[in-house]
N, C-alpha and C positions, 0 to 999 in steps of 0.2 A: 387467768393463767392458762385455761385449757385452749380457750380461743385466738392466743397471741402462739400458741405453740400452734395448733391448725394452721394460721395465717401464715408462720413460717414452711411449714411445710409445705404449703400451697405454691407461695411463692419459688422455692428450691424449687421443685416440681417444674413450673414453669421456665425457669430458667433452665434447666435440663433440656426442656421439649425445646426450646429458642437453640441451644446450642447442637443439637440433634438435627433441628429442620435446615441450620446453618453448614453444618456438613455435608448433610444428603445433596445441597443444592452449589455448596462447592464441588464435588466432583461430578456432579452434573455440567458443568462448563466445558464449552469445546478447550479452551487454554487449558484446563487441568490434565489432560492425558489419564482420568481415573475416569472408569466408567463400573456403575454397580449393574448388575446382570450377567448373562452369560456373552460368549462368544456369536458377532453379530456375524452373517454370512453373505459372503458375496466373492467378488472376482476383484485381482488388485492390477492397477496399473501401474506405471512409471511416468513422471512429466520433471521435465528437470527445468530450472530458471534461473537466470542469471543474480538476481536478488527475491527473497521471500518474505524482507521485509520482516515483520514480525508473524507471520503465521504459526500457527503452532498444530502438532499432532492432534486429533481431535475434531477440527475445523471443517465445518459442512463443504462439502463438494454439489455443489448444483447444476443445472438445466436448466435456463428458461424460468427459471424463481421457482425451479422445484426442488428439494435437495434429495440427492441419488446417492451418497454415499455422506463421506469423511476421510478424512485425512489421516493416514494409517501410521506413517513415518516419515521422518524429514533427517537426513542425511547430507551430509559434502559429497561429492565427487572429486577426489583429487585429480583422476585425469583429466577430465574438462574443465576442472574449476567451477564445477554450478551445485543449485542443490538440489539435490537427488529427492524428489517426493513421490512416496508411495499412496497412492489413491485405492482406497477400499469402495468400490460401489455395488452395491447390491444387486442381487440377480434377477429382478425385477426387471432389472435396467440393461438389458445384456444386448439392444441395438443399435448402440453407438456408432454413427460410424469411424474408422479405426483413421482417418485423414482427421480428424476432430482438434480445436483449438483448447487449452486452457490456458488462464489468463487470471489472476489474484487481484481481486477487486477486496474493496471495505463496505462491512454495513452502515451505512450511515456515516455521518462523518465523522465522528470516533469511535464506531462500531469497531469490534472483529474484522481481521481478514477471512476473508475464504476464497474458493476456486469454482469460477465457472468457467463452464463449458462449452464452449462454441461446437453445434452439430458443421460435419462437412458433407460431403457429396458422396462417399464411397460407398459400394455394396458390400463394401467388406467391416465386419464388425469388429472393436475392439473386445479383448477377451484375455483371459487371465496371461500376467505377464508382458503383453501388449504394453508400445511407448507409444504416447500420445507427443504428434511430431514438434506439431506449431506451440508453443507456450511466448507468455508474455508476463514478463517480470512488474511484480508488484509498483506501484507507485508510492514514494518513500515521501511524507510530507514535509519531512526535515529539508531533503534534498529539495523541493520546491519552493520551501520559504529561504532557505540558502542565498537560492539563483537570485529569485527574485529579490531579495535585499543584496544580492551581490550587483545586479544588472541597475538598480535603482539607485546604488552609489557611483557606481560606473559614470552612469545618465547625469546624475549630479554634480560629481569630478568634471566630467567633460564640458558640461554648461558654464562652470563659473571660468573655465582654461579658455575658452573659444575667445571671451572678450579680453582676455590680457596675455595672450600666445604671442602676439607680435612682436616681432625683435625688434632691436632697436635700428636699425638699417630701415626695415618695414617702417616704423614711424618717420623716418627722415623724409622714406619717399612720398609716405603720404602727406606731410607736412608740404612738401615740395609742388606735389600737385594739386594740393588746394588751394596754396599758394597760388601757384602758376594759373591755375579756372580762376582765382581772383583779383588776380591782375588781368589776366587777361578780361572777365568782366568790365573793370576797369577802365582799361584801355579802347574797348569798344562804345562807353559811355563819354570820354573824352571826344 
């Protein structure tokens, strides 16, 4: 009796610590937008893009395969129509320079999105408030495999139209001139 009741409790026990370690390690995720600790410090900028795909608040901002920041907030822009993201990068990091690309790439290929950063040429640095000019919109794989089975029905549509397009006039003529090269073979063999 006493050891079926330990064994329960052991058990309960463990399932607690399982649903504890499963929490801690959800808001540890760039997608969750929860982070445990304090407020992380740095300079924030602005980069706006036509599409973002699925990125989310959270998502590592990197260098070079280093990551320098995260992804602060993601916003619309009504007036331009794009979306407005605020990059948090640490101060570590403070000699960007301010001509500098970003561009939403995935890890892996169903990784997470995130944001790298293309270094540019300028002596002048980006720095708090600072828009990062050049950006380049996410690659959406939906939209990829779209194309491509749209372009591949296309290709296929148009293969089986090429051999039976010919009107009927077209047939007459060519009937006429095969006709005609075999008579006139023909007639040369006469």
């Amino acid at each position: 009796m006493r050891s079926t009741r330990s064994l329960e409790v052991g058990t309960g026990l463990f399932v607690l610590l399982g649903f504890a370690a499963l929490a801690f390690l959800t808001t540890q995720l760039p997608s969750s937008g929860l982070k445990l600790g304090g407020a992380k410090k740095g300079y924030h900028v602005l980069a706006k893009f036509d599409n973002i795909g699925d990125l989310k608040p959270g998502a590592p901002v990197s260098m070079a395969g280093v990551t320098i920041g995260e992804v602060d907030s993601i916003k619309f822009d009504p007036k331009d129509y794009k979306a407005a993201v605020t990059l948090r990068i640490s101060n570590t990091y403070n000699q960007i320079p301010d001509d500098s690309d970003a561009s939403i790439a995935t890890q892996g290929l169903l990784g997470g999105k995130y944001i790298g950063i293309g270094p540019g040429g300028s002596d002048m640095y980006l720095k708090e408030g600072s828009t990062i000019p050049f950006t380049q919109s996410a690659i959406v794989l939906e939209n990829l495999v779209n194309k491509f089975f749209a372009n591949f029905a296309n290709k296929a549509g148009g293969d089986s139209n090429s051999g039976s397009s010919a009107s009927p006039g077209d047939a007459a003529a060519n009937g006429k001139n095969g006709d005609s090269g075999s008579n006139a073979g023909k007639e040369k063999q006469k």
